[in-house]
PDB file of N, CA, C and O in Angstrom:
ATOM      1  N   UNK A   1      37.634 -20.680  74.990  1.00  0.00           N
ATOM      2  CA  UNK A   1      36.757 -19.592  74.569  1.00  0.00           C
ATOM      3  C   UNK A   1      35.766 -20.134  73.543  1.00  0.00           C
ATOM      4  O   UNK A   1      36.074 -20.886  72.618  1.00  0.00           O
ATOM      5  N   UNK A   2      34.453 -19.637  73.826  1.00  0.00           N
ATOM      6  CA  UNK A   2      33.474 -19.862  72.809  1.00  0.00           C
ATOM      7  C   UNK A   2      33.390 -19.546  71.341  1.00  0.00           C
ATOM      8  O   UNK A   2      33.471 -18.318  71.317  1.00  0.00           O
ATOM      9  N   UNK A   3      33.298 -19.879  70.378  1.00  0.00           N
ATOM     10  CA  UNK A   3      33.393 -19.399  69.208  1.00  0.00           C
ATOM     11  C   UNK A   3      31.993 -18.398  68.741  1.00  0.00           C
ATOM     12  O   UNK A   3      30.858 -18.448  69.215  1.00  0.00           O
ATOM     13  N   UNK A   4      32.367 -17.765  67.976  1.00  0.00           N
ATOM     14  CA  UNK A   4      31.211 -16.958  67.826  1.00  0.00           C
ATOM     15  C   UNK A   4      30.032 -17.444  67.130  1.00  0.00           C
ATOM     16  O   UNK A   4      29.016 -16.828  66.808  1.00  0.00           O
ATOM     17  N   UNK A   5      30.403 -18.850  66.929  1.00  0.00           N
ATOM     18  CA  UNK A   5      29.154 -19.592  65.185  1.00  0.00           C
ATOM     19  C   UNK A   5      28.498 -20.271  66.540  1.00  0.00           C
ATOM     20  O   UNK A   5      27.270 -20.312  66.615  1.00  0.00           O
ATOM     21  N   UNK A   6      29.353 -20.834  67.674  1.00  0.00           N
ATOM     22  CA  UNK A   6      28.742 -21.739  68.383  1.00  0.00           C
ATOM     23  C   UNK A   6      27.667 -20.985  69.373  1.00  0.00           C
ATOM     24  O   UNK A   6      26.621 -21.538  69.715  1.00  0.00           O
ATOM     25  N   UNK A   7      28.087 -19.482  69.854  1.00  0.00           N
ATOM     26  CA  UNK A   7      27.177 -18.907  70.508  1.00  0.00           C
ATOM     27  C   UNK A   7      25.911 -17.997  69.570  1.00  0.00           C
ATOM     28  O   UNK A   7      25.072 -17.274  70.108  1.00  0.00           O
ATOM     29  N   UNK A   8      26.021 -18.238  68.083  1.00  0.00           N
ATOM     30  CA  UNK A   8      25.145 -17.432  67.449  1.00  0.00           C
ATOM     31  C   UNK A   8      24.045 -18.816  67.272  1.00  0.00           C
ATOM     32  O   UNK A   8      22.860 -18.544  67.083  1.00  0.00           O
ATOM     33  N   UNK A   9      24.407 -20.088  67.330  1.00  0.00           N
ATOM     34  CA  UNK A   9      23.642 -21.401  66.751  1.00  0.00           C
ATOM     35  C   UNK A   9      22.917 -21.451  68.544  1.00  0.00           C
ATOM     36  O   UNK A   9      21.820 -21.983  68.720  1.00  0.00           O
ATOM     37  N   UNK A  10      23.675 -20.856  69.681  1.00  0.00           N
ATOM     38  CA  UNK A  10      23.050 -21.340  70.612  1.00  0.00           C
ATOM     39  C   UNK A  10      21.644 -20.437  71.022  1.00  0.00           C
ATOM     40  O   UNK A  10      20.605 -20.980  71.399  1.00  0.00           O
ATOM     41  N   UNK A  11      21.842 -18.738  70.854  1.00  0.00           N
ATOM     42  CA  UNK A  11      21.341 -17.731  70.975  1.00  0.00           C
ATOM     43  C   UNK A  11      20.101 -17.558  70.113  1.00  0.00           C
ATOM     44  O   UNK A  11      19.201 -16.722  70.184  1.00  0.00           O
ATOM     45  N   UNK A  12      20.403 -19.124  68.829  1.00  0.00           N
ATOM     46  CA  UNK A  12      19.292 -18.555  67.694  1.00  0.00           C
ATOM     47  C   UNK A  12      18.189 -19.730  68.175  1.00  0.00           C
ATOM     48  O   UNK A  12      16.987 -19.605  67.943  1.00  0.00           O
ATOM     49  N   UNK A  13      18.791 -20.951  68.915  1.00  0.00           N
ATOM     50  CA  UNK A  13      17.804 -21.723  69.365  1.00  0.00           C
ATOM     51  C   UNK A  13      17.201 -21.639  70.461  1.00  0.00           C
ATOM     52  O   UNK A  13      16.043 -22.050  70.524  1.00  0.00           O
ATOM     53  N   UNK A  14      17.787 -21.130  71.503  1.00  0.00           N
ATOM     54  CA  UNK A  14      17.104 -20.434  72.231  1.00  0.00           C
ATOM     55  C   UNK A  14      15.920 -19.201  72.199  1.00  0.00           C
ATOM     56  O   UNK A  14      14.969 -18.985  72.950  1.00  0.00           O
ATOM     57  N   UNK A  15      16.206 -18.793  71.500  1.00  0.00           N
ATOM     58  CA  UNK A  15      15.268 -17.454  70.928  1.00  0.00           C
ATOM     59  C   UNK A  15      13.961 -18.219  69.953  1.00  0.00           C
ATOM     60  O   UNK A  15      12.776 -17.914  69.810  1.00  0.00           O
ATOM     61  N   UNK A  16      14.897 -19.460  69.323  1.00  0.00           N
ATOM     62  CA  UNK A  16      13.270 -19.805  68.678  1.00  0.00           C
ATOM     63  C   UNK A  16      12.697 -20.554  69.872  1.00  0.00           C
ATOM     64  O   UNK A  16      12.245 -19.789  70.723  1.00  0.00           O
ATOM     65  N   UNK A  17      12.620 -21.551  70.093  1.00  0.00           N
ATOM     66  CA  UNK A  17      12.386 -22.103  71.381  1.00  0.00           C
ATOM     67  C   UNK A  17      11.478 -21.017  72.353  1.00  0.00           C
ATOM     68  O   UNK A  17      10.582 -21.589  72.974  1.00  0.00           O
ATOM     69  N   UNK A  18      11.579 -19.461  72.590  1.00  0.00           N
ATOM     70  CA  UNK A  18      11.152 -18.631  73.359  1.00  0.00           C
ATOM     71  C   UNK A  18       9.901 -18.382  72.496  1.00  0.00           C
ATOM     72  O   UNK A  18       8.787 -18.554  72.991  1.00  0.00           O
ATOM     73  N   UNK A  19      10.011 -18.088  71.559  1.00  0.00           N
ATOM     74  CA  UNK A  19       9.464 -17.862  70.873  1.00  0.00           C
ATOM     75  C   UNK A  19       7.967 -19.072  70.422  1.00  0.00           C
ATOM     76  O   UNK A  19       6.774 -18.890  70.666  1.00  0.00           O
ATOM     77  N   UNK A  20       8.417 -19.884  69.940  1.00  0.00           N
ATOM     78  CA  UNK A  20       7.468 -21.264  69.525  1.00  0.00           C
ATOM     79  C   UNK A  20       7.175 -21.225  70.855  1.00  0.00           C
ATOM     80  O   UNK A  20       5.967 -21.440  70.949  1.00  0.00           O
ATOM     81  N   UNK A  21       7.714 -21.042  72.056  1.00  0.00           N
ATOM     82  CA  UNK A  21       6.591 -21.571  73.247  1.00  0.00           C
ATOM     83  C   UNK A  21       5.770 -20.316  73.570  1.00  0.00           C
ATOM     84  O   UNK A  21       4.722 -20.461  74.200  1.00  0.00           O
ATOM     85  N   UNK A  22       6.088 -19.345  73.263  1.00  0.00           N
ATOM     86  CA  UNK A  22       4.959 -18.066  73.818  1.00  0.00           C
ATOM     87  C   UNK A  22       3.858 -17.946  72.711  1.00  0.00           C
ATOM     88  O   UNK A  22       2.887 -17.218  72.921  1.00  0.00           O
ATOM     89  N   UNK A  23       3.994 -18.711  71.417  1.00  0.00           N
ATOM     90  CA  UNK A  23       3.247 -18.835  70.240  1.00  0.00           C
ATOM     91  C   UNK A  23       1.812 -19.832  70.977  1.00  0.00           C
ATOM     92  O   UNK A  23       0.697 -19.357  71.190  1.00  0.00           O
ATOM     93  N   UNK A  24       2.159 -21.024  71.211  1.00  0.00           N
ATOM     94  CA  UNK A  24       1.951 -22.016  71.880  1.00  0.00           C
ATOM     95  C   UNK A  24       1.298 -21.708  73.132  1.00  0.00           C
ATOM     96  O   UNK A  24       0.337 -22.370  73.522  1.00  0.00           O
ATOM     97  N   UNK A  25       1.595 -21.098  73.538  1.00  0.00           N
ATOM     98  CA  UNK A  25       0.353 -20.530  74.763  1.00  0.00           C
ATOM     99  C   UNK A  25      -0.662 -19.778  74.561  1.00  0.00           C
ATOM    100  O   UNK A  25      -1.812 -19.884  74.988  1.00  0.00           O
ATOM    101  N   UNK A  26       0.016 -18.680  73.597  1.00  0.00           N
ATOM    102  CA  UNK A  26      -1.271 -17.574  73.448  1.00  0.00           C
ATOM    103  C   UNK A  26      -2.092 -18.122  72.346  1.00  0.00           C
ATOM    104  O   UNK A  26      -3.315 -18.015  72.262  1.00  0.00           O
ATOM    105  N   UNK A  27      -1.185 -18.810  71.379  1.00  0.00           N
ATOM    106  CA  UNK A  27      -2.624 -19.260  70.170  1.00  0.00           C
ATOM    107  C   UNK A  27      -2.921 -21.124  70.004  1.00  0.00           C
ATOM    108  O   UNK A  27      -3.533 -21.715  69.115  1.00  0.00           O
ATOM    109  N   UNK A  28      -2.189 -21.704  71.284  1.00  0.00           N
ATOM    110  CA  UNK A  28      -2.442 -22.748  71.659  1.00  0.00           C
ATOM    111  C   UNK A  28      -2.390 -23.920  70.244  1.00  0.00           C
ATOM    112  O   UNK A  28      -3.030 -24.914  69.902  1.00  0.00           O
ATOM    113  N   UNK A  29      -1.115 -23.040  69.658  1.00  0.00           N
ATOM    114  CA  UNK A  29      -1.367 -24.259  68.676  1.00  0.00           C
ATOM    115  C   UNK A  29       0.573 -24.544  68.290  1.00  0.00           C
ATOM    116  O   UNK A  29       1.403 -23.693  68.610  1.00  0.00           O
ATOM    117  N   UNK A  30       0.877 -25.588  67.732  1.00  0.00           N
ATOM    118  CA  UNK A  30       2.559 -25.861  67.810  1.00  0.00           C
ATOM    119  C   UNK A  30       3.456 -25.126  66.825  1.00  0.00           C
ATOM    120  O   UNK A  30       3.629 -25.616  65.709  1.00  0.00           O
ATOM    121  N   UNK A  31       4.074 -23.906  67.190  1.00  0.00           N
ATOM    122  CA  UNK A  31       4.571 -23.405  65.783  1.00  0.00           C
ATOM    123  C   UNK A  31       5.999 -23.716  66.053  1.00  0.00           C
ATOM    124  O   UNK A  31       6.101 -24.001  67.246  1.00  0.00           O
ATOM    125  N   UNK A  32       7.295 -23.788  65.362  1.00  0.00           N
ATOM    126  CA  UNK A  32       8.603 -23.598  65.674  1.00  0.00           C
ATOM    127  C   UNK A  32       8.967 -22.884  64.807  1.00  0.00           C
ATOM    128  O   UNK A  32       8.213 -22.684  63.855  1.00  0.00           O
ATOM    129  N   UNK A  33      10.376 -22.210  64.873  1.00  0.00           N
ATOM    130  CA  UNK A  33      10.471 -20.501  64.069  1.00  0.00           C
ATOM    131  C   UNK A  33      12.288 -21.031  64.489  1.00  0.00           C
ATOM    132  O   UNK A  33      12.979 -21.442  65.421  1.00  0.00           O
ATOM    133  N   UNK A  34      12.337 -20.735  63.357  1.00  0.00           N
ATOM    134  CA  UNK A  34      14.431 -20.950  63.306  1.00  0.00           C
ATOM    135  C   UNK A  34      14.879 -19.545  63.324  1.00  0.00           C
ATOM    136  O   UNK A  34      14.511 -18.941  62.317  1.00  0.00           O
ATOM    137  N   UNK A  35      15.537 -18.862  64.131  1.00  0.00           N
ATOM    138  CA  UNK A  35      15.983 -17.090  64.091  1.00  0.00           C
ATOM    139  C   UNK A  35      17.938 -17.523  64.032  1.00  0.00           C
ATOM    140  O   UNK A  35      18.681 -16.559  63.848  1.00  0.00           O
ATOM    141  N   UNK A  36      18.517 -18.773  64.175  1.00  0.00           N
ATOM    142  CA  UNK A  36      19.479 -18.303  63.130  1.00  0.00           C
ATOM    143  C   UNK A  36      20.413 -17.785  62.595  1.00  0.00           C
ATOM    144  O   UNK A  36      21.587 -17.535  62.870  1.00  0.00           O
ATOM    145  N   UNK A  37      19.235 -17.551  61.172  1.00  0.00           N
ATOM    146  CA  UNK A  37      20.495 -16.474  60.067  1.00  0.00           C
ATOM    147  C   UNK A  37      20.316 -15.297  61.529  1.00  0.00           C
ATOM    148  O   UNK A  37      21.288 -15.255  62.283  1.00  0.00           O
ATOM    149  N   UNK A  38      19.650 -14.808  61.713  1.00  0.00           N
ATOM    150  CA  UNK A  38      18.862 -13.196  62.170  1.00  0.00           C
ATOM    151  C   UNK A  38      20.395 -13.113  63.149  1.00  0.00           C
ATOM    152  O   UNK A  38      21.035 -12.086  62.923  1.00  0.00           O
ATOM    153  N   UNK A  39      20.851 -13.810  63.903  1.00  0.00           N
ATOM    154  CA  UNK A  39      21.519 -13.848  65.112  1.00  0.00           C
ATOM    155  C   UNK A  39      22.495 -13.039  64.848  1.00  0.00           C
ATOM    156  O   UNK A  39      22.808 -12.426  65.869  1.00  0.00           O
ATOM    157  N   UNK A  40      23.384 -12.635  63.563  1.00  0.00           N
ATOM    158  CA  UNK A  40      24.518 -11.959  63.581  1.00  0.00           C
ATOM    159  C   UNK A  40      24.855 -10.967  62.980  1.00  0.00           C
ATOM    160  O   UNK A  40      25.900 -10.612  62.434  1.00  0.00           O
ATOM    161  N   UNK A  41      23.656 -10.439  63.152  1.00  0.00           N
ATOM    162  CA  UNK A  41      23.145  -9.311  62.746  1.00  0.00           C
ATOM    163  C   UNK A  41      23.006  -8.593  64.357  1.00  0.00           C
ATOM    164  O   UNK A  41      22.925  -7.366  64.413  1.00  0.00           O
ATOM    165  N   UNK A  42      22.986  -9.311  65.495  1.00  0.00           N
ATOM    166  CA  UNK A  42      22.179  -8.057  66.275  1.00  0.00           C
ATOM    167  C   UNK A  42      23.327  -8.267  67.531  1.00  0.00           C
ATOM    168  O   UNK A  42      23.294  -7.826  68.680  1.00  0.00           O
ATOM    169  N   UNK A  43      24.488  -9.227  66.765  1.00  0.00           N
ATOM    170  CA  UNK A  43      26.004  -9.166  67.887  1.00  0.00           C
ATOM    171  C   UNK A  43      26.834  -8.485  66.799  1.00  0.00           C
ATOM    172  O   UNK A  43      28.001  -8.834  66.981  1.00  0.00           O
ATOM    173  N   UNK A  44      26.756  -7.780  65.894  1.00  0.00           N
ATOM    174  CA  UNK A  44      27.914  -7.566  64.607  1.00  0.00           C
ATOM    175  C   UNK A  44      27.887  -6.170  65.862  1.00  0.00           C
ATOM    176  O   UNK A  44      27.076  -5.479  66.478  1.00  0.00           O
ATOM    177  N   UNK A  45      30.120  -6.459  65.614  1.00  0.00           N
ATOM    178  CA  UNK A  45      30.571  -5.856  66.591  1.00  0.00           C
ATOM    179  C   UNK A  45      30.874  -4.155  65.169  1.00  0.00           C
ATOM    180  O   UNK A  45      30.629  -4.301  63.971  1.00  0.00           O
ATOM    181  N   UNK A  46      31.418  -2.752  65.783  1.00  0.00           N
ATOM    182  CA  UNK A  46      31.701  -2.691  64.793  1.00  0.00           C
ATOM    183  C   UNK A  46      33.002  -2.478  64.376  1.00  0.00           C
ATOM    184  O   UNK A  46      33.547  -1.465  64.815  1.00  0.00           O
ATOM    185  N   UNK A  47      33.742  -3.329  63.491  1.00  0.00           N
ATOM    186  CA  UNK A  47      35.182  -3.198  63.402  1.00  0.00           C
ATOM    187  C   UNK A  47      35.677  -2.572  62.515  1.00  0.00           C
ATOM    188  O   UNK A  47      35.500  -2.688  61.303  1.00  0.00           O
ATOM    189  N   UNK A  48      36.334  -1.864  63.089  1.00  0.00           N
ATOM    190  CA  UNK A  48      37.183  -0.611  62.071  1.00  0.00           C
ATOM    191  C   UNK A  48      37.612  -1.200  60.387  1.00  0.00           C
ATOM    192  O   UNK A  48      38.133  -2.299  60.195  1.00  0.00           O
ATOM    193  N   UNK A  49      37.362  -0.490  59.589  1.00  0.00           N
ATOM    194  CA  UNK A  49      37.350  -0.704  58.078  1.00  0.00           C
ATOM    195  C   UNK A  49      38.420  -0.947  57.430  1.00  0.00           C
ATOM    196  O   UNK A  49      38.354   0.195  56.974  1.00  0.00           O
ATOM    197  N   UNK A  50      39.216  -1.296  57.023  1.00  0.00           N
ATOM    198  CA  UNK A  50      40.493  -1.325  56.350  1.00  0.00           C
ATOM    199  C   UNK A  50      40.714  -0.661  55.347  1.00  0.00           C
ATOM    200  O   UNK A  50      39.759  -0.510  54.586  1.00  0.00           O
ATOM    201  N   UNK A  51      41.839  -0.123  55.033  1.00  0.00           N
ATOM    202  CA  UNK A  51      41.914   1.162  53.858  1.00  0.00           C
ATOM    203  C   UNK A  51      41.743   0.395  52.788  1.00  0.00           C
ATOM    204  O   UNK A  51      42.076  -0.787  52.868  1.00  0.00           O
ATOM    205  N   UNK A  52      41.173   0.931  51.534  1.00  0.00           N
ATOM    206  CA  UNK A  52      41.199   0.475  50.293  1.00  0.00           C
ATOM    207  C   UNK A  52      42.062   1.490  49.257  1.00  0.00           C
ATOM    208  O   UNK A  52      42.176   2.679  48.959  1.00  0.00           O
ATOM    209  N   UNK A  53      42.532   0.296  48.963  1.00  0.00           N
ATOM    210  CA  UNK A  53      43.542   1.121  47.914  1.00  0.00           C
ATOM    211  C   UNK A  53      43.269   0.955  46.166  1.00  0.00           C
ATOM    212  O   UNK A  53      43.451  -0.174  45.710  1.00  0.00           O
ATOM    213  N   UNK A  54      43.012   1.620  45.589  1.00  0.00           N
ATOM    214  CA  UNK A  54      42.310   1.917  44.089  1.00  0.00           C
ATOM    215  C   UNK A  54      43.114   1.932  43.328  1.00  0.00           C
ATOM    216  O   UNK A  54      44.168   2.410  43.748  1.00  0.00           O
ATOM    217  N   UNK A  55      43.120   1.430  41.776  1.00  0.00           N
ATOM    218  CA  UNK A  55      43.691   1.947  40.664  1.00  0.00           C
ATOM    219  C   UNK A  55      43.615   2.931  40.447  1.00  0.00           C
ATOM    220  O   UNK A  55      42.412   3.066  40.667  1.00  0.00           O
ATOM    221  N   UNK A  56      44.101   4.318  40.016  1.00  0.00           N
ATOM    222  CA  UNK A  56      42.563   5.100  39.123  1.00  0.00           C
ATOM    223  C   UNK A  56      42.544   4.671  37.643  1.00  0.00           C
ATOM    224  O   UNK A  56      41.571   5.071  37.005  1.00  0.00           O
ATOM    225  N   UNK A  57      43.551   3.846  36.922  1.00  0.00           N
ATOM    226  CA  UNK A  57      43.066   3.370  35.730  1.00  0.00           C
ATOM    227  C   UNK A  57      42.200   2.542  35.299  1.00  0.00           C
ATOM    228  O   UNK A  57      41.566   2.703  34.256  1.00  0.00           O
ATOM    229  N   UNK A  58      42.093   1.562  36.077  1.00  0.00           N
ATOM    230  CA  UNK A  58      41.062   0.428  35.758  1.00  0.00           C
ATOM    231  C   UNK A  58      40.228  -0.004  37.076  1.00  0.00           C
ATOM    232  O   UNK A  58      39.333  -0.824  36.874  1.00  0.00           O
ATOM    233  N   UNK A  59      40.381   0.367  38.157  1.00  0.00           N
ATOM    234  CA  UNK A  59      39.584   0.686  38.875  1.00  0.00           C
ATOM    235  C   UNK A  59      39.671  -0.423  39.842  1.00  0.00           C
ATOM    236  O   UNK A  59      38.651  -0.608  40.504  1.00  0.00           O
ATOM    237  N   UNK A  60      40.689  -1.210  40.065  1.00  0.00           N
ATOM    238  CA  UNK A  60      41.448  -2.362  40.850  1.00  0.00           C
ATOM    239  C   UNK A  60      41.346  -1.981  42.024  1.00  0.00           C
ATOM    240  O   UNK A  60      41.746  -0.916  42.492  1.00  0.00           O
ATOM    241  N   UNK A  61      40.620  -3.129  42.736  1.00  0.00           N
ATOM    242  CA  UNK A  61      40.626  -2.264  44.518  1.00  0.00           C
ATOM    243  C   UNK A  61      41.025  -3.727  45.220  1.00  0.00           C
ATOM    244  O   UNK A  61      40.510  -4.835  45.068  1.00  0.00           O
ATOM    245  N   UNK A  62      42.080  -3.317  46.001  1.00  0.00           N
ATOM    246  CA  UNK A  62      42.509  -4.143  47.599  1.00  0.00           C
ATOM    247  C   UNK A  62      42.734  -3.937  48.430  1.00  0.00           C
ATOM    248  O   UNK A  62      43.375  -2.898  48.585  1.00  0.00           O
ATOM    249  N   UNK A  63      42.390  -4.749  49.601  1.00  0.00           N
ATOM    250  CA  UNK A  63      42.730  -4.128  50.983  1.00  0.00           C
ATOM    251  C   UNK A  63      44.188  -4.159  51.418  1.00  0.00           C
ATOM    252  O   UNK A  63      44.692  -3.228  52.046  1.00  0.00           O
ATOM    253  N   UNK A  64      45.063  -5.606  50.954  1.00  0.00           N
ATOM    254  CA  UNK A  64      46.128  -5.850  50.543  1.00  0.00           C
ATOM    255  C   UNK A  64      47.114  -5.015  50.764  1.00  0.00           C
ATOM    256  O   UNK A  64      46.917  -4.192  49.870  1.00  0.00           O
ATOM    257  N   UNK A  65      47.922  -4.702  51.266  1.00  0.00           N
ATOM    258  CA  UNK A  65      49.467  -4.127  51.549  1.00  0.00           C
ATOM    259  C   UNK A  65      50.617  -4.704  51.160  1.00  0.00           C
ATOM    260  O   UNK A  65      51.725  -4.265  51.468  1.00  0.00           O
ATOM    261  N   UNK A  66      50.453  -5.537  50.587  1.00  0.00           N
ATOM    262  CA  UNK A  66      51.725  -6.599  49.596  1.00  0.00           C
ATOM    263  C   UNK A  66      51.112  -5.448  47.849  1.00  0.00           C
ATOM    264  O   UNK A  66      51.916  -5.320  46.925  1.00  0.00           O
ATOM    265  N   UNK A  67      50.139  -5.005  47.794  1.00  0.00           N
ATOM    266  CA  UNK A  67      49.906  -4.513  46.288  1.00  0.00           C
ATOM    267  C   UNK A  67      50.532  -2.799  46.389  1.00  0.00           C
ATOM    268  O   UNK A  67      50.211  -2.175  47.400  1.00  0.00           O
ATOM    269  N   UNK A  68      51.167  -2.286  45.627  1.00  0.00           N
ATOM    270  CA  UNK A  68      51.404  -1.123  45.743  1.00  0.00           C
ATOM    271  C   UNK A  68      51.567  -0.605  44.118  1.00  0.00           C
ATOM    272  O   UNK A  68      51.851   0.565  43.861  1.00  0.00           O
ATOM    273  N   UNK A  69      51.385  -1.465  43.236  1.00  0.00           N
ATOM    274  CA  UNK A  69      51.191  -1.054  42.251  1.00  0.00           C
ATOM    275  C   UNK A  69      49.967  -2.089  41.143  1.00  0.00           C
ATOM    276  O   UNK A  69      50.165  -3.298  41.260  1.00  0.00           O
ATOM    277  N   UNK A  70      49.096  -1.796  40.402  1.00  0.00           N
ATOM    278  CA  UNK A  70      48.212  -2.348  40.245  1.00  0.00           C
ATOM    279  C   UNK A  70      48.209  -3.892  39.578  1.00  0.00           C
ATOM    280  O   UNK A  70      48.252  -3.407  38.447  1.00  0.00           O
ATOM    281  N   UNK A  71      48.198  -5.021  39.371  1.00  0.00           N
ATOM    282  CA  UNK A  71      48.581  -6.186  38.647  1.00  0.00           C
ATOM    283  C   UNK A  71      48.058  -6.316  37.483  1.00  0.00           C
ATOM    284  O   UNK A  71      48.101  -7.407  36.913  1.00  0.00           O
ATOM    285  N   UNK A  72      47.411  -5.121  36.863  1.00  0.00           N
ATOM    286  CA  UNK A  72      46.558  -5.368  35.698  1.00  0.00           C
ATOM    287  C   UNK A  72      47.387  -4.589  34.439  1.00  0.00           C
ATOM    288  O   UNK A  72      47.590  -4.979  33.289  1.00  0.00           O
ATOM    289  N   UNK A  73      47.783  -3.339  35.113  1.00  0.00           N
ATOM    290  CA  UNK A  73      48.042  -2.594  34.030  1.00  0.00           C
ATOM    291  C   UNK A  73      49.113  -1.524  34.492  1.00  0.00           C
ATOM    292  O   UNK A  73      49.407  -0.502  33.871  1.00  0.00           O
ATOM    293  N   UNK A  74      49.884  -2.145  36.251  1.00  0.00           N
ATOM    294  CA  UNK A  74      51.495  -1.254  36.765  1.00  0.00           C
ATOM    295  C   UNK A  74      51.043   0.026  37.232  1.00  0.00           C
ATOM    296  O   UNK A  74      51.940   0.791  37.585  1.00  0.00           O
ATOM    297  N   UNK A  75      49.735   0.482  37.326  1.00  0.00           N
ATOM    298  CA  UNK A  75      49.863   1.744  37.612  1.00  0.00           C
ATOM    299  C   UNK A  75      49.714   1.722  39.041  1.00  0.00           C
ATOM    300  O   UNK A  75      49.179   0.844  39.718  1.00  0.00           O
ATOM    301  N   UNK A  76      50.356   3.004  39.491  1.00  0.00           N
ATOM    302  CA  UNK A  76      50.468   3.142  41.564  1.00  0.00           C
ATOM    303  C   UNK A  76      49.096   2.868  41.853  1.00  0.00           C
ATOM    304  O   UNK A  76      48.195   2.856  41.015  1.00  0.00           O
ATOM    305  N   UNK A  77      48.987   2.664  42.994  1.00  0.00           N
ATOM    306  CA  UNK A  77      47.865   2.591  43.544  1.00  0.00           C
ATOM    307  C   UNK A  77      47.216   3.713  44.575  1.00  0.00           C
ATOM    308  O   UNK A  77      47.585   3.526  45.734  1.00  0.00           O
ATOM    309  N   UNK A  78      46.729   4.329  44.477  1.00  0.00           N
ATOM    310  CA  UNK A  78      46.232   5.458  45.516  1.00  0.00           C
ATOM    311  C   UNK A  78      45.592   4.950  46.735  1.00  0.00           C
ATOM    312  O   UNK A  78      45.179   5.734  47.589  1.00  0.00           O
TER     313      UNK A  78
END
């Protein structure tokens, strides 16, 4: 299976590549354009959020399920 860094590095050179050559025709001059960062942004799947669990004393937040009481100052965690 493909990794997702390897198909976002392949998707972003391809796209510049499409790009620098349609540049290159219409204004007949050599540009190249890196798109990249841009790439994982427009495959971000969307994956369900994980609960966060809060102090209310000091305001300690983890996603964590090993924490059930706060490490700062013992109080439960909501």
């Amino acid at each position: 299976m493909v990794r997702s860094r390897t198909v976002t590095a392949v998707v972003g050179l391809v796209g510049s590549l499409l790009v620098s050559a349609l540049l290159w025709w219409y204004f007949d001059t050599v540009a190249f354009f890196l798109f990249v960062p841009f790439v994982p942004f427009l495959f971000r799947r969307g994956e369900p959020d994980e609960p966060v669990r809060e102090c209310p004393a000091c305001g300690f937040r983890t996603t964590d399920d090993a924490y059930e009481y706060c490490p700062r100052d013992g109080t439960r965690l909501e």
